[in-house]
Backbone as a ProteinNet text record, in pm:
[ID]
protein_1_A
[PRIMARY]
XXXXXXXXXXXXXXXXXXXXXXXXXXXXXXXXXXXXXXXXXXXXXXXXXXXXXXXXXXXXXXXXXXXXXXXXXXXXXXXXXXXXXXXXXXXXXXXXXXXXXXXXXXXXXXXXXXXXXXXXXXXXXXXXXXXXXXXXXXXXXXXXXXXXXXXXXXXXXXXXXXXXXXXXXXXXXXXXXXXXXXXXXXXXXXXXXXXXXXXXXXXXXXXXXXXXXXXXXXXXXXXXXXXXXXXXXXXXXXXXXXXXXXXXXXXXXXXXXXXXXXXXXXXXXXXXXXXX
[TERTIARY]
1028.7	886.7	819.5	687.3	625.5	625.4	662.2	671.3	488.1	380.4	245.1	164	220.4	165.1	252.3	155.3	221.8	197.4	326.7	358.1	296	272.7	213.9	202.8	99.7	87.6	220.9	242.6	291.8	499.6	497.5	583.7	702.4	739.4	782.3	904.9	954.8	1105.7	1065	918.8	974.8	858.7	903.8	833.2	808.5	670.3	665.5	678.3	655.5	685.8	797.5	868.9	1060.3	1100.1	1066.6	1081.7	1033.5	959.8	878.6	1014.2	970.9	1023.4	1186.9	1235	1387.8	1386.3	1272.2	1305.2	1268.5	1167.8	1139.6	1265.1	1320.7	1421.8	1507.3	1554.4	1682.8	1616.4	1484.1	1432	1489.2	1436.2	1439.4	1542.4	1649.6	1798.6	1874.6	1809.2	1815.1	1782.9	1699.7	1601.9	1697.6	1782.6	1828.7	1705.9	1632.8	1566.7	1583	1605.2	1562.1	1414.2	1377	1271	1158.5	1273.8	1182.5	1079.9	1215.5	1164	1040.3	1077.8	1009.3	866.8	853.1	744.3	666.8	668.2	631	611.6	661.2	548.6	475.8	465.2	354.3	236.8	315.7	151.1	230.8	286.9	315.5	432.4	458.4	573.1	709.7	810.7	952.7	927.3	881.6	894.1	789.5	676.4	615.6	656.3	721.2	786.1	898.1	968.9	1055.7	1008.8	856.6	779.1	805	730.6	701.1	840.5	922	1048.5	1123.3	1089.1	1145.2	1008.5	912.9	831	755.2	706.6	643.2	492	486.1	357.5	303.2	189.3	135.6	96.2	200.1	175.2	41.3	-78.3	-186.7	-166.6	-249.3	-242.3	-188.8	-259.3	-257	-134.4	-33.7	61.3	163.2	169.5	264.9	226	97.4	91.9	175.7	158.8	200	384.1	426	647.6	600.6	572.8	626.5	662.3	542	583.8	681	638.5	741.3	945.4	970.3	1031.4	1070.2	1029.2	1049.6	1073.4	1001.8	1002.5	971.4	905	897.6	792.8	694.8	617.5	681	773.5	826.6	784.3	773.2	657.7	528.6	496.8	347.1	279.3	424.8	451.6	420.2	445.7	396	288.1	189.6	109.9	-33.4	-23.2	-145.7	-131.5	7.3	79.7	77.3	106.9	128.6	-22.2	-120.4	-293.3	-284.3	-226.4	-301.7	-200	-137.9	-38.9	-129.7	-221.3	-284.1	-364.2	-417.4	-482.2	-445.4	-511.1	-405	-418.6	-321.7	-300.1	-395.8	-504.2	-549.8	-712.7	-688.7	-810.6	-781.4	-622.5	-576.2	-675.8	-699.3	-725.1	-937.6	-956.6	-1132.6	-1112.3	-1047	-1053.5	-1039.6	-963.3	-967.3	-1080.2	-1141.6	-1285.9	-1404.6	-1401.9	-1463.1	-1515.4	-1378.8	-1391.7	-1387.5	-1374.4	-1483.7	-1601.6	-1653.8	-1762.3	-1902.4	-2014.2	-2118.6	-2208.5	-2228.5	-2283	-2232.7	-2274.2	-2210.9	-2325.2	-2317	-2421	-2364.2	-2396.4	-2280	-2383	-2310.4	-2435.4	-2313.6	-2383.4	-2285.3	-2371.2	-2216.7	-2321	-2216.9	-2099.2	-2047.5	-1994.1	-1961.7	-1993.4	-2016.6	-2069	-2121.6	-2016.7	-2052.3	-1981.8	-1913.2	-1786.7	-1703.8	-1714.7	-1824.3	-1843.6	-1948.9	-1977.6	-2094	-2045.4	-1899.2	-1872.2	-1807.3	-1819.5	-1774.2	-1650.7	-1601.1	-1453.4	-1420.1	-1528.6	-1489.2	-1536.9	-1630.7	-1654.2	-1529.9	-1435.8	-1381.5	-1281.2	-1226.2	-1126.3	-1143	-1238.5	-1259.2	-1272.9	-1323.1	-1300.1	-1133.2	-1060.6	-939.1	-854.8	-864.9	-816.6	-889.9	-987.2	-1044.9	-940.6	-929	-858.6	-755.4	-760.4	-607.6	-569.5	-422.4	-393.2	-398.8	-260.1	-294.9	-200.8	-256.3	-226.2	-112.6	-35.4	60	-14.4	-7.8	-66.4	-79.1	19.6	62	-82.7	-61.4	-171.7	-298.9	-336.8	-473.2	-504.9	-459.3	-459.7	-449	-352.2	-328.4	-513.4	-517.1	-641.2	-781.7	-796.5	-901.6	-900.7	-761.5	-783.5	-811.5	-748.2	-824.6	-934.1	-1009.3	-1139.6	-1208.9	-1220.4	-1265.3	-1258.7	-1141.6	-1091.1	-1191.5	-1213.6	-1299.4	-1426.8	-1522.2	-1600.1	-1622.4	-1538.3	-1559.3	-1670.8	-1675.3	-1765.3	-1931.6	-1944.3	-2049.7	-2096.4	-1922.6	-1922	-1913.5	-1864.5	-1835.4	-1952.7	-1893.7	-2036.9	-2111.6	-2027.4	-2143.6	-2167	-2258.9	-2333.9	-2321.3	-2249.5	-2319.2	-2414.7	-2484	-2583.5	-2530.9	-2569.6	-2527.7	-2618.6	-2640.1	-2754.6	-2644.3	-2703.9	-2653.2	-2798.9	-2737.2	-2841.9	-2764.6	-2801.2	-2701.7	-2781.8	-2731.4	-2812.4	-2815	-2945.1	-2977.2	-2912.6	-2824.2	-2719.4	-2617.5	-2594	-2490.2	-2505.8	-2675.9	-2671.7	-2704.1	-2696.8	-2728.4	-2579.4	-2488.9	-2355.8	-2331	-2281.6	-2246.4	-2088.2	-2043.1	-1861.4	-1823.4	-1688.7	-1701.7	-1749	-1874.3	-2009	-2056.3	-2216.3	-2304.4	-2327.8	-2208.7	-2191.1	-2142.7	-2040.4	-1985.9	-2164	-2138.9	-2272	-2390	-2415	-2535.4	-2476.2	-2339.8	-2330.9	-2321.3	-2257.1	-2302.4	-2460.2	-2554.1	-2661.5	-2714.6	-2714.5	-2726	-2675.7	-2528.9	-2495.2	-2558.8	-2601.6	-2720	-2785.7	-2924.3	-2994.6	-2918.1	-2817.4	-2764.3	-2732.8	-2738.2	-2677.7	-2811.7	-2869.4	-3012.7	-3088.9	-3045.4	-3177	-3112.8	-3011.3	-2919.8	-3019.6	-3004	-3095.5	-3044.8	-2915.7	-2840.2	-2786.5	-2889.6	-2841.7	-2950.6	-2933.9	-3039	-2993.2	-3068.3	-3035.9	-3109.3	-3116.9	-3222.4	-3144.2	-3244.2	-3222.5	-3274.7	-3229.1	-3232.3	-3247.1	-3392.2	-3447.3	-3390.1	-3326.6	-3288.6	-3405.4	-3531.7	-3683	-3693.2	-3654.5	-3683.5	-3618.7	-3733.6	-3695.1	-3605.4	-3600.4	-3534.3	-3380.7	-3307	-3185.1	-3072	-3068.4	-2963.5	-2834.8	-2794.7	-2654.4	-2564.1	-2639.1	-2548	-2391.2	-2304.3	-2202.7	-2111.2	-2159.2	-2111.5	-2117.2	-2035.6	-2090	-2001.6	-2054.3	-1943.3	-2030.4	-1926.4	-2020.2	-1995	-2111.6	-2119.6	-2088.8	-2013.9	-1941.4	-1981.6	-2040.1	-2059	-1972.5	-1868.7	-1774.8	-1867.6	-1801.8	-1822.1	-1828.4	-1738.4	-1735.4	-1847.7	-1923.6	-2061.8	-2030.7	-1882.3	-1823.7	-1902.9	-1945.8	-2000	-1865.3	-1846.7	-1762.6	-1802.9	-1804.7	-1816.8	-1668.7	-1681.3	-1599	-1614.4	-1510	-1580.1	-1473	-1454.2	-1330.6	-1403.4	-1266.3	-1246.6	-1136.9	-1102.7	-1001.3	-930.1	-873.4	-776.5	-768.6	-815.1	-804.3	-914.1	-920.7	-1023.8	-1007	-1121.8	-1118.4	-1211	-1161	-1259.1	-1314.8	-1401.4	-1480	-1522.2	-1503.9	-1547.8	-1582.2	-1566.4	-1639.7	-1801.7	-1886.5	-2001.1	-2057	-2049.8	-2102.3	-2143.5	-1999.2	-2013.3	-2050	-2044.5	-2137.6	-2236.1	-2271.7	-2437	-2568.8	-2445.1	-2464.7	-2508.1	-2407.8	-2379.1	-2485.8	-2502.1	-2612.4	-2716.4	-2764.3	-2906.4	-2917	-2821.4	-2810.1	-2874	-2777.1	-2810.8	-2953	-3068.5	-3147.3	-3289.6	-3248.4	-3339.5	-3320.3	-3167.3	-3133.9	-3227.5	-3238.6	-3344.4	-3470	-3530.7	-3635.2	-3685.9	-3566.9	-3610.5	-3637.5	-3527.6	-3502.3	-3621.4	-3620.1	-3734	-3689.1	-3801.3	-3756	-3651.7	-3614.3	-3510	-3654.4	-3746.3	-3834.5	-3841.9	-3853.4	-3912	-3782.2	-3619.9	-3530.7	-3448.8	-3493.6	-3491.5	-3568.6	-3687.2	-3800.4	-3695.7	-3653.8	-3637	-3465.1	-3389.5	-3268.2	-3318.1	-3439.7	-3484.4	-3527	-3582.3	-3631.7	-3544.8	-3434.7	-3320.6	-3247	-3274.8	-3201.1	-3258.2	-3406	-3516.5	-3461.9	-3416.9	-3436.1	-3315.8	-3193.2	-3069.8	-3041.2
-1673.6	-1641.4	-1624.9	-1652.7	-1661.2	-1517.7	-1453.1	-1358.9	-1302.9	-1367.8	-1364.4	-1329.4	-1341.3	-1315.7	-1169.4	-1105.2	-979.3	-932.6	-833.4	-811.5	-695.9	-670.8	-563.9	-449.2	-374.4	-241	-130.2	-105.3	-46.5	-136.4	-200.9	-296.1	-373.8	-481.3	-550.5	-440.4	-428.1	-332.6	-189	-116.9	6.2	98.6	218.5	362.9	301.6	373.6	388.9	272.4	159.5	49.3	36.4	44.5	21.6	109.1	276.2	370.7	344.3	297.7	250.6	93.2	15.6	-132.6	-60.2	-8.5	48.6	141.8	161.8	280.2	186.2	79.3	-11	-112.7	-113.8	-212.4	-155.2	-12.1	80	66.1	66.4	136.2	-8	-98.1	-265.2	-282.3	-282.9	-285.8	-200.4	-33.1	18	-18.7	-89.2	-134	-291.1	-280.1	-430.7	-568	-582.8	-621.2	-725.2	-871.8	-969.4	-984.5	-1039.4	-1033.9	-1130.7	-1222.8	-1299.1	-1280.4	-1181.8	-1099.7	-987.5	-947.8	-821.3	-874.1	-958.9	-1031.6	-1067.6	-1144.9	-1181	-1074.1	-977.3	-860	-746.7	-762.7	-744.1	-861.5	-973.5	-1089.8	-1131.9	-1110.5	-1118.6	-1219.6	-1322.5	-1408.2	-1327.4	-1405.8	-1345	-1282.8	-1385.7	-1384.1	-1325.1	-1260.4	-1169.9	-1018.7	-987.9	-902.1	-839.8	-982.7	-967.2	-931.7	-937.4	-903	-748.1	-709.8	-571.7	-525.9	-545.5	-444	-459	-589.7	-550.5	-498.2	-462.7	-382	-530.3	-623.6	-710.2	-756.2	-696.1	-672.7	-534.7	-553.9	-383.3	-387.9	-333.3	-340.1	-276.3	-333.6	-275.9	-179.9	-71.4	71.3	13.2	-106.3	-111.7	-159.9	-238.5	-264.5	-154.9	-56	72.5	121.3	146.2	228.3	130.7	-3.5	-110.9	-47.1	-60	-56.5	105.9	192.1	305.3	341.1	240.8	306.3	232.2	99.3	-62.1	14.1	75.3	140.7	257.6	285.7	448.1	525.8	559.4	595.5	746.7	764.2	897.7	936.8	891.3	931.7	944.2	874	862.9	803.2	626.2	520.8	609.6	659.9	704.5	800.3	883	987.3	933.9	803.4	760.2	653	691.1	550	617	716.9	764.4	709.4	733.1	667.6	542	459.7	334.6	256.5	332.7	278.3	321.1	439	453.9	317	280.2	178.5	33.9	36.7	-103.4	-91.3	12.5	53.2	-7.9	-9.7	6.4	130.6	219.8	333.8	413	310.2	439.6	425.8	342.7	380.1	466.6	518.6	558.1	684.6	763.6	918.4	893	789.1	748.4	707.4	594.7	572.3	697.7	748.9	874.1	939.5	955.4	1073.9	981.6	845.2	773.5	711.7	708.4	707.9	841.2	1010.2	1088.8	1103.3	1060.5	1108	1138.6	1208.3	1214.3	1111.5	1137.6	1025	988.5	835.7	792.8	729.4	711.8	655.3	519.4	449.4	345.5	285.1	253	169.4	94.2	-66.6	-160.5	-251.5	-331.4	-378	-453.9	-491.7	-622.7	-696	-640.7	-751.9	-704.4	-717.3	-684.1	-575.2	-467.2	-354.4	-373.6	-309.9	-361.7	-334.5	-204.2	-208.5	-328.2	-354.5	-479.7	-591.9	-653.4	-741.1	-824.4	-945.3	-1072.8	-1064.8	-1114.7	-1129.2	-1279.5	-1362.6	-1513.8	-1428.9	-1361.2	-1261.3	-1182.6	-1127.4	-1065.7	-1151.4	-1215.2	-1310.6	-1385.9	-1445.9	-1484.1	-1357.6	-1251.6	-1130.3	-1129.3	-1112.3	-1093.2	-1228.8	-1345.8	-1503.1	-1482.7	-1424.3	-1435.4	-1310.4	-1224.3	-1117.2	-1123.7	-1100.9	-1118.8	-994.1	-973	-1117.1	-1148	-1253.9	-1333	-1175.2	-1189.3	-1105.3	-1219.3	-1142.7	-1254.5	-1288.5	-1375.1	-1427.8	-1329.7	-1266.4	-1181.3	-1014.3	-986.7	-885.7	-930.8	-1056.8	-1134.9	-1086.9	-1130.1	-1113.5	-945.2	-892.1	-706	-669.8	-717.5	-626.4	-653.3	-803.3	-837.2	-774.1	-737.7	-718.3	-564.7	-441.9	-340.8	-305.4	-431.2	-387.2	-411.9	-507.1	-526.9	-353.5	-331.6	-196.1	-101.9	-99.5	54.5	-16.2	-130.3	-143.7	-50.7	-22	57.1	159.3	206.2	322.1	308.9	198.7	198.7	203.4	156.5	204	315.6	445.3	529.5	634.6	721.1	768.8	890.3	930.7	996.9	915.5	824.6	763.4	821.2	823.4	920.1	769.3	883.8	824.5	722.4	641.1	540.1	476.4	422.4	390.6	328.3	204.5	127.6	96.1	56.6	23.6	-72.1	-210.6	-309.6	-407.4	-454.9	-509.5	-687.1	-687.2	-823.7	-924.3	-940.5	-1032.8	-1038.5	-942.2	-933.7	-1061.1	-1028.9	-1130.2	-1246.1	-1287.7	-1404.9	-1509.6	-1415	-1485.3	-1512.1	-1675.6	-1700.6	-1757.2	-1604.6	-1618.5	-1652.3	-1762.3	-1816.7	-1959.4	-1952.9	-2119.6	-2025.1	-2118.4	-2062.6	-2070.5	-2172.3	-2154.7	-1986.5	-1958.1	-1776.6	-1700.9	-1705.8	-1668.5	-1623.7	-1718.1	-1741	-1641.1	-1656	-1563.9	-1429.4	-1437.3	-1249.2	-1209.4	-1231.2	-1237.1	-1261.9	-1302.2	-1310.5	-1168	-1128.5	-983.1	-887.6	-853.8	-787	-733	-830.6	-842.8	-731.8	-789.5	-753.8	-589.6	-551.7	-393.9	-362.9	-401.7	-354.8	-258.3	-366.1	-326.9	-203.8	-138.9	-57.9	72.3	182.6	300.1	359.2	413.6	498.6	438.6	306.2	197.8	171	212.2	162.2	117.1	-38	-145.8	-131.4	-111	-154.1	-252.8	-308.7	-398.9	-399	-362.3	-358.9	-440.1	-503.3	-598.1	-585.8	-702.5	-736.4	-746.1	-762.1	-742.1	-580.4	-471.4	-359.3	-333.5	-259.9	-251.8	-80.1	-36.7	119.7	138.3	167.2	163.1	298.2	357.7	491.2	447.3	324.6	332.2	267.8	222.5	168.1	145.4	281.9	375	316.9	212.5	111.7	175.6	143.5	167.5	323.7	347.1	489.9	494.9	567.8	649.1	753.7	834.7	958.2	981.6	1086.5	1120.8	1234	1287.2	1417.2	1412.4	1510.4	1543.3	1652.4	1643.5	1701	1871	1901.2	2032.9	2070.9	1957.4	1965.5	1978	1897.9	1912.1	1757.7	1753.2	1661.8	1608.5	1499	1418	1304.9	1255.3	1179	1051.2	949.2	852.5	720.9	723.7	607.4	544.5	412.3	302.7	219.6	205.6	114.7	10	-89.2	-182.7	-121.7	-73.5	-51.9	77.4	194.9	305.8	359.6	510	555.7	709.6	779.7	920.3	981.2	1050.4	1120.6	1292.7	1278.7	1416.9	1536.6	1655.5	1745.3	1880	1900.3	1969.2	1959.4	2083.5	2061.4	1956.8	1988.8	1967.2	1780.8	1724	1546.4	1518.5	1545.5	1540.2	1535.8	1662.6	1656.3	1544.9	1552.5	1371.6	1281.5	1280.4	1120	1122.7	1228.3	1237.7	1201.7	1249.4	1254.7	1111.4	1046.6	893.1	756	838.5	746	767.6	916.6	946.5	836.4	846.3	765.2	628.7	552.7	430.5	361.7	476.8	424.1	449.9	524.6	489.6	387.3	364.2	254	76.3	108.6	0.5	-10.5	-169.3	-215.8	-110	-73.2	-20.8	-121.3	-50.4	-113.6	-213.8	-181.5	-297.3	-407.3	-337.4	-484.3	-537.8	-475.7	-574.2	-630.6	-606.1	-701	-843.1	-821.6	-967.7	-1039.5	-937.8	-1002.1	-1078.7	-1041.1	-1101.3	-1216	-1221.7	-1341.8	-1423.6	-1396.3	-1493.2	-1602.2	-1510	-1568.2	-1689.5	-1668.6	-1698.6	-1822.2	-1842.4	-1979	-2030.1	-1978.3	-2028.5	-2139.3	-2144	-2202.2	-2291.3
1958.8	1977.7	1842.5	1819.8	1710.5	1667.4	1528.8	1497.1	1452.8	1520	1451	1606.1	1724.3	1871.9	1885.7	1869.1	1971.1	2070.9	2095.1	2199.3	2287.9	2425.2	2484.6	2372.3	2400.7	2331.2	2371.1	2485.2	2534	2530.3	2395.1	2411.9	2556.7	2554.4	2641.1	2686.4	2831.9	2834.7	2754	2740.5	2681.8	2769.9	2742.9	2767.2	2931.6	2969.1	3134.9	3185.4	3146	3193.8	3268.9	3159.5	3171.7	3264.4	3259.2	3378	3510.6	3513.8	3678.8	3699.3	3617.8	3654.1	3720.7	3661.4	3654.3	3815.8	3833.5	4001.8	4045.6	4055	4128.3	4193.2	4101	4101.6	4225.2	4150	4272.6	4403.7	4396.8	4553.3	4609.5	4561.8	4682.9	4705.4	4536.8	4589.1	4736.9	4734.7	4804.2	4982.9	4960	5111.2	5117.7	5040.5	5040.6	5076	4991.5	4962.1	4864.1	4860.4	4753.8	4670.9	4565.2	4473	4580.6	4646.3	4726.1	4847.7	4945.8	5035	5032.6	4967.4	4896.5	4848	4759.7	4700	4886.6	4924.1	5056.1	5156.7	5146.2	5219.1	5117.9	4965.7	4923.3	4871.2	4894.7	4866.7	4716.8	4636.5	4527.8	4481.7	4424.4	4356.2	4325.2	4365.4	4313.5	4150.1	4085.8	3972.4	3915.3	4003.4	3939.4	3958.7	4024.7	4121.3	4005.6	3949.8	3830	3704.2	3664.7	3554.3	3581.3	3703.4	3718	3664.4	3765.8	3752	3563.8	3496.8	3355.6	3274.9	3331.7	3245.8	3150.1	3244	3110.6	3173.8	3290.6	3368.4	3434.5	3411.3	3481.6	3622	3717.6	3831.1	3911.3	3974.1	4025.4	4073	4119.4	4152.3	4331.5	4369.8	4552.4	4557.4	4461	4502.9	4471.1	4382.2	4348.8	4496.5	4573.6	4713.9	4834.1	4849.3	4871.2	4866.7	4731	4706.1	4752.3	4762.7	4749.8	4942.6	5012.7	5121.3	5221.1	5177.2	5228.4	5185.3	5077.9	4994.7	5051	5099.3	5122.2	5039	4941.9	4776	4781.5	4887.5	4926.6	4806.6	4726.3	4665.3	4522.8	4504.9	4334.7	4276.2	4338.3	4281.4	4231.4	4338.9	4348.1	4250.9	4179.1	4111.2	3955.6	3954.8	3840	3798.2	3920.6	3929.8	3807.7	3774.8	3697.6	3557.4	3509.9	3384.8	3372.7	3437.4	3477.9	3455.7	3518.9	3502	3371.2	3303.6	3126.1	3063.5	3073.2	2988.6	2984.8	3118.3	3060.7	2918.4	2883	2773.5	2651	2518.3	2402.5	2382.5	2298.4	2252.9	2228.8	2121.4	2089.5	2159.7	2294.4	2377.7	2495.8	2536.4	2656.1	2699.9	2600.9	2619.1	2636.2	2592.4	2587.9	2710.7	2763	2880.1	3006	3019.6	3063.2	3124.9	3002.5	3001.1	3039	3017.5	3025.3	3222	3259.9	3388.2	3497.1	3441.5	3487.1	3393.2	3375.5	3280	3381	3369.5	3397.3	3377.3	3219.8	3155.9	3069.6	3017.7	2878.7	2829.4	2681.5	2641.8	2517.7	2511.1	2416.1	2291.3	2240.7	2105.7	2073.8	2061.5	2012	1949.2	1831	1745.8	1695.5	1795.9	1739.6	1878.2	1987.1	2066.5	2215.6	2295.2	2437.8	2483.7	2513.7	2570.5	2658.7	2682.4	2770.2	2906.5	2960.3	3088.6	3105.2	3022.3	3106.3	3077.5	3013.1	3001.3	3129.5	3154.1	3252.8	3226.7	3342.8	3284.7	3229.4	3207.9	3150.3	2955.6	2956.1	2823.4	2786.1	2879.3	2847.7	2772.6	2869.6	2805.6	2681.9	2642.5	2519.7	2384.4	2419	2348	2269.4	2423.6	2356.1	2345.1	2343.2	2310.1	2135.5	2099.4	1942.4	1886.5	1950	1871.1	1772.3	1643	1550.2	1507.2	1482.1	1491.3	1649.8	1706.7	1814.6	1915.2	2047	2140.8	2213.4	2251.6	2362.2	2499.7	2518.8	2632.4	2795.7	2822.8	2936.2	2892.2	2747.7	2698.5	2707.4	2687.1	2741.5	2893.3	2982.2	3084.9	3147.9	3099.3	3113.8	3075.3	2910.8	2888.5	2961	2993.5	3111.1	3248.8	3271.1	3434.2	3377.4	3269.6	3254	3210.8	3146.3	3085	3193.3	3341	3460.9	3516.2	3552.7	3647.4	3578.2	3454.9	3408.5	3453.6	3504.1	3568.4	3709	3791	3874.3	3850.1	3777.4	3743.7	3806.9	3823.2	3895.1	4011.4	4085.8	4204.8	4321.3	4202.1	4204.6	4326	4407.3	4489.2	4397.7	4313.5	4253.7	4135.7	4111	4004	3854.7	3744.4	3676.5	3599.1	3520.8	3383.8	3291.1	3295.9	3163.5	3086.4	2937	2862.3	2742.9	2716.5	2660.8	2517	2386.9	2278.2	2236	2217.1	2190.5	2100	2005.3	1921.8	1925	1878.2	1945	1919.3	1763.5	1735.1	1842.9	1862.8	2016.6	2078.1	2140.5	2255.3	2218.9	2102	2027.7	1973.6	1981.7	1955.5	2080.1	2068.1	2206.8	2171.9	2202	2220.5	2314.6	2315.5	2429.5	2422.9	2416	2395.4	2502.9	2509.5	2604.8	2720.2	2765.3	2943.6	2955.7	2902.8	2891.5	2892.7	2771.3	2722	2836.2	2843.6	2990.4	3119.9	3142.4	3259.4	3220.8	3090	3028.5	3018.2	2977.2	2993.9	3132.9	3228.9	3351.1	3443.5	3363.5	3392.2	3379.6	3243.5	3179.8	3272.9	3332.7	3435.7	3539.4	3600.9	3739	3697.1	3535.5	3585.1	3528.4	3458	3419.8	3509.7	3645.6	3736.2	3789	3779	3909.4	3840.8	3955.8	3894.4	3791	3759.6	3678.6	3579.8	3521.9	3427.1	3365.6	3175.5	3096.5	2993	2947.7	2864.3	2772.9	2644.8	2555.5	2460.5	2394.2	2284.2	2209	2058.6	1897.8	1826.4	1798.3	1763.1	1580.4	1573.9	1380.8	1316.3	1344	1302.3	1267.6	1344.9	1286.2	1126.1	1095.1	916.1	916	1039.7	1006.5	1104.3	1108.1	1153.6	1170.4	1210.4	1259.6	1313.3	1293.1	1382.7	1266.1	1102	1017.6	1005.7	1084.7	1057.5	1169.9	1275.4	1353	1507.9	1566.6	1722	1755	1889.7	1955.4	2050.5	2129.2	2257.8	2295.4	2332.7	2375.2	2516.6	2562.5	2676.3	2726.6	2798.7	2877	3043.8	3014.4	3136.3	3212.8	3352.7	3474.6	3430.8	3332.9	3289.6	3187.5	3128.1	3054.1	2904.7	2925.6	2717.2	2692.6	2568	2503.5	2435.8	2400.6	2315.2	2267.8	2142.4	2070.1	2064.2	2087.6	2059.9	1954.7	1881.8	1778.4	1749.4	1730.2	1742.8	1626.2	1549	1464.8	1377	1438.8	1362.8	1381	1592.4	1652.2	1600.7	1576.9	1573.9	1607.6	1639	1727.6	1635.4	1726.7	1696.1	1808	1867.5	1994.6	1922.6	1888	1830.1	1882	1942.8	2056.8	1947.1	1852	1754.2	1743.1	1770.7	1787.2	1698.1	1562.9	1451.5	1481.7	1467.3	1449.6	1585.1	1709.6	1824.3	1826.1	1727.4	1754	1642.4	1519.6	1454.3	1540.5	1605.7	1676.9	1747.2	1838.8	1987	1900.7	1746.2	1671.1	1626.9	1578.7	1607.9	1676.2	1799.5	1917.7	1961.2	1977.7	1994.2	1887.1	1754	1721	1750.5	1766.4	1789.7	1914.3	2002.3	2127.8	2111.1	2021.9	1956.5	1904.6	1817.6	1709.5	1806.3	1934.9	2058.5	2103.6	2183.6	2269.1	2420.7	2492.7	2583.2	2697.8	2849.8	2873.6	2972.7	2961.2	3009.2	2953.2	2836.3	2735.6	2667.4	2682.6	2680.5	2812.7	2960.7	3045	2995.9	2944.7	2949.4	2855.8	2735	2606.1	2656.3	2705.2	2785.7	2886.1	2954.8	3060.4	2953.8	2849.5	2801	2711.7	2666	2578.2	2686.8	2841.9	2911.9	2943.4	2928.3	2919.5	2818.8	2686.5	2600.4	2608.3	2721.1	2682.2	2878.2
[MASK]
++++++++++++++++++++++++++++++++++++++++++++++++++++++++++++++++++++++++++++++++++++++++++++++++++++++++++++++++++++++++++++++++++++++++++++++++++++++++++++++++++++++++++++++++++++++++++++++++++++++++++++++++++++++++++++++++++++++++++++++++++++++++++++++++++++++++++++++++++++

């Protein structure tokens, strides 16, 4: 294998992976169960069946509920299905993700490429196919189907708040080419309009700027803690100290100032969308 593609975050055969794949395995053996059999009353390939159990795929949350009861696992599968959802992550987004999917509200500022709750999954994928170095092919796929899953959030019955400031080069790179392109922008639109969803856009024409210091987002939990999150070149730092919180919040506050409102960057997204 090319020593320049790497491998899962959560590496191939190790940590919870390997622990789940490894009970998975006993339980079917147990139920006397073949990869084949087994695969065919959850919907799933022998040989994907064989990913799960050596830990080189992340098994969906419906199919761990799926082996645990087909299994009679008695809730052991099940025992580790919370772990199992943080491993699609990379490392040092596990604990953002987290807070991110209870959150109240969040508020995001980006300024190098379309945020990942509003990203497509034909966006997503080209996101991580550009990434270097190169991701292994199986992590392409892991990190699309998890940057999709933290989409939920909108489905959620209690709604929280979300507000997005995204800068207009964003929507001007068309990663991907602009067939991608066009349906990310077309997305835009579709969450624009939802009530508990605000878009603005950060015209490269403004001469004044508050977000120099690169992107993050602000997090307010159910318990009413503020947190600051900020990622950079695969490392992160989640901030809950008043002080750099209340930076960040003063930040983002003029950043939507300085923004077209989320009116006038709906037009300004329809119009980009004439334009192609």
């Amino acid at each position: 294998m090319n020593d320049e593609v790497r491998q899962p975050e959560n590496e191939v055969g190790a940590g919870i992976l390997s622990v789940f794949g490894r009970q998975l395995k006993l339980f079917r053996e147990r139920a006397e169960l073949n990869r084949v059999g087994f695969g065919s009353l959850t919907g799933y390939s022998a040989s994907t069946i064989a990913a799960f159990e050596q830990g080189r795929r992340i098994p969906p949350s419906r199919f761990i509920d799926q082996a645990d009861d087909l299994l009679g696992a008695g809730g052991v599968l099940l025992a580790g299905k919370e772990e199992v959802a943080r491993s699609q992550y990379p490392t040092f987004f596990r604990d953002a993700a987290k807070l991110e999917a209870e959150a109240v509200e969040l508020h995001v500022y980006a300024n190098q490429a379309v945020p990942g709750l509003l990203q497509t999954e034909e966006y997503a994928r080209s996101v991580f196919i550009n990434w270097r170095p190169l991701l292994h092919e199986d992590v392409v796929e892991q990190r699309v189907t998890a940057r999709l899953a933290r989409q939920e959030i909108f489905c959620r019955t209690q709604l929280p708040t979300i507000s997005f400031v995204i800068e207009e080069s964003v929507l001007r790179r068309p990663l991907g080419g602009w067939g991608i392109m066009r349906g990310q922008l077309e997305q835009f639109l579709l969450h624009g309009h939802r009530r508990n969803v605000e878009i603005q856009v950060l015209s490269t024409e403004r001469d004044e700027h508050a977000g120099l210091a690169g992107p993050f987002t602000l997090i307010e939990t159910k318990e009413g803690r503020r947190i600051a999150y900020v990622e950079a070149q695969q490392d992160s730092r989640l901030y809950t100290a008043r002080k750099p919180v209340r930076e960040i919040e003063e930040q983002y506050g003029l950043l939507r100032a300085q923004a077209l409102t989320p009116r006038e960057s709906l037009a300004f997204v329809e119009k980009l969308l004439g334009e192609r």
